[in-house]
C-alpha positions as CSV (number, residue, x, y, z in Angstrom):
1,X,136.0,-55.9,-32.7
2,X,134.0,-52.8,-32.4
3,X,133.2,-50.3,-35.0
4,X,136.1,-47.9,-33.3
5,X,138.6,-50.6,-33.6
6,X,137.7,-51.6,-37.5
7,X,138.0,-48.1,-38.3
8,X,141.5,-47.9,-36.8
9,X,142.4,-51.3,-38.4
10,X,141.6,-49.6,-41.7
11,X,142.8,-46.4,-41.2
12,X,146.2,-48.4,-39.7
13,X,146.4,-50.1,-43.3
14,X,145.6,-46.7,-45.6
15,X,148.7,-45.4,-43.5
16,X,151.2,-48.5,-44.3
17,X,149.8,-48.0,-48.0
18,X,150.4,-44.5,-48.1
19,X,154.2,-44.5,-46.2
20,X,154.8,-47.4,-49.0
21,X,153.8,-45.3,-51.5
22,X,156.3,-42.1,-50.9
23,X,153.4,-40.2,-48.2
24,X,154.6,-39.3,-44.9
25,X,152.1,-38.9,-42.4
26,X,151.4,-35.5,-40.6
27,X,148.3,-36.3,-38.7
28,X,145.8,-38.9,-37.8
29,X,141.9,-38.5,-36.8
30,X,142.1,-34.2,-36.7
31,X,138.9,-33.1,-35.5
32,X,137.5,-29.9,-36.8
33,X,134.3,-29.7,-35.4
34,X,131.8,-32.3,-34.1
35,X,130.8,-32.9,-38.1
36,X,134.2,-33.0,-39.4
37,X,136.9,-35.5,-38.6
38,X,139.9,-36.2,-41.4
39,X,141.1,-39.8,-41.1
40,X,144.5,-38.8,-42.3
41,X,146.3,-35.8,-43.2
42,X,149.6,-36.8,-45.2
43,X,152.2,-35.2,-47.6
44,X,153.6,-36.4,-50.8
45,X,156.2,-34.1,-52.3
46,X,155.3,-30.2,-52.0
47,X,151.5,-31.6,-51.3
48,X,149.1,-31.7,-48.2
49,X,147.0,-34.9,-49.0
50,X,144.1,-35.1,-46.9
51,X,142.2,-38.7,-46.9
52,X,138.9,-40.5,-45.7
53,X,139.0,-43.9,-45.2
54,X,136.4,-46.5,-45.9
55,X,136.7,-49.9,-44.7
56,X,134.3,-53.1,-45.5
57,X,134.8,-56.7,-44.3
58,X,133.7,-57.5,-47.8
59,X,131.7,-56.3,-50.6
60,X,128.1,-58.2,-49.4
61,X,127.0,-54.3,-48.5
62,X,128.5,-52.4,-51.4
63,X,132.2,-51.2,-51.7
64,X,133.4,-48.7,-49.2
65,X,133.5,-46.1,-51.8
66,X,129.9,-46.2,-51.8
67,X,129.8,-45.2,-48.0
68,X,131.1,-41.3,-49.0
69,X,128.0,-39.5,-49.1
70,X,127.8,-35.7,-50.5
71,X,127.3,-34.5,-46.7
72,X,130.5,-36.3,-46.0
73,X,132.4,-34.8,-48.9
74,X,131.1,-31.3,-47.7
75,X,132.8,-31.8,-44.3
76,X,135.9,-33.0,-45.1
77,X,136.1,-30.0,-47.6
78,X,135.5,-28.1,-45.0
79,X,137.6,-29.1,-42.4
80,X,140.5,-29.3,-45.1
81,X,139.4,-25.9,-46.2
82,X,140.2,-24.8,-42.3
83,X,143.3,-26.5,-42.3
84,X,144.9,-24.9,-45.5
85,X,144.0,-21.9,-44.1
86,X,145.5,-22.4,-40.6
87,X,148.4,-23.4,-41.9
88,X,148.9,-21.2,-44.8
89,X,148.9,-24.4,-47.2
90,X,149.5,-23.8,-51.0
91,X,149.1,-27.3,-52.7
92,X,146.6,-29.6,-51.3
93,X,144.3,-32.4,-52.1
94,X,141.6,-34.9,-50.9
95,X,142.0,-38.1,-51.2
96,X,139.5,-41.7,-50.2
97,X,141.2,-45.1,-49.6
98,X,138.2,-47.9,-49.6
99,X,139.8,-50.8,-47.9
100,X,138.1,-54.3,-48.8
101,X,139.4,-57.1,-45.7
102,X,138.0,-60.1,-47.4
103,X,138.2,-62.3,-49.5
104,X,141.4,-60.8,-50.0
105,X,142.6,-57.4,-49.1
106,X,142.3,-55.3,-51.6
107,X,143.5,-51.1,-51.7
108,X,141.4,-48.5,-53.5
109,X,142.9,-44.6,-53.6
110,X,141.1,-42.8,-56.0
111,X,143.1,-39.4,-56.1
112,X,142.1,-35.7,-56.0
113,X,138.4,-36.3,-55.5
């Protein structure tokens, strides 16, 4: 499996998780620029929720969460930020799933980051 293919295997489970939870899902992979690319944009309620997925075989390397840098943070702001404004959103968040594969699955979302 290649690193294109994990990433959708993750980003596959975050959206299972998320339509589980109550989330419908609006769009996957958007592409703002060559920088910026948001995993998923969903929406719970009234609420635009946009999320970056991490995924990690296993913890050996850290979690996942610890693969969101500040420069990543700053352009997924951004290309949320572009969004909203597009599309004349009121409510909105960002969200981060870290997705752990073995040795059992295991979910993070840590909201509103």
């Amino acid at each position: 499996m290649n690193n294109r293919e994990f990433g959708n295997k993750g980003e596959d489970l975050a959206c299972e998780y998320l339509i589980k939870n109550g989330y419908k899902i609006l769009e996957r992979n958007k592409h703002f620029s060559k920088l910026c690319e948001i995993d998923i944009i969903a929406k719970l309620k009234d609420k635009v929720v946009f999320v970056e997925v991490k995924t990690r075989k296993s913890n050996a390397f850290g979690s996942p969460m610890e693969a969101i840098t500040k420069t990543k943070y700053h352009n997924i702001k951004t290309g949320a930020l572009s969004y909203v404004q597009e599309h004349k959103i009121k409510a909105f968040q960002i969200d981060v799933i870290g997705i752990t594969l073995e040795p059992i699955l295991k979910i993070e979302h840590l909201r509103n980051v």
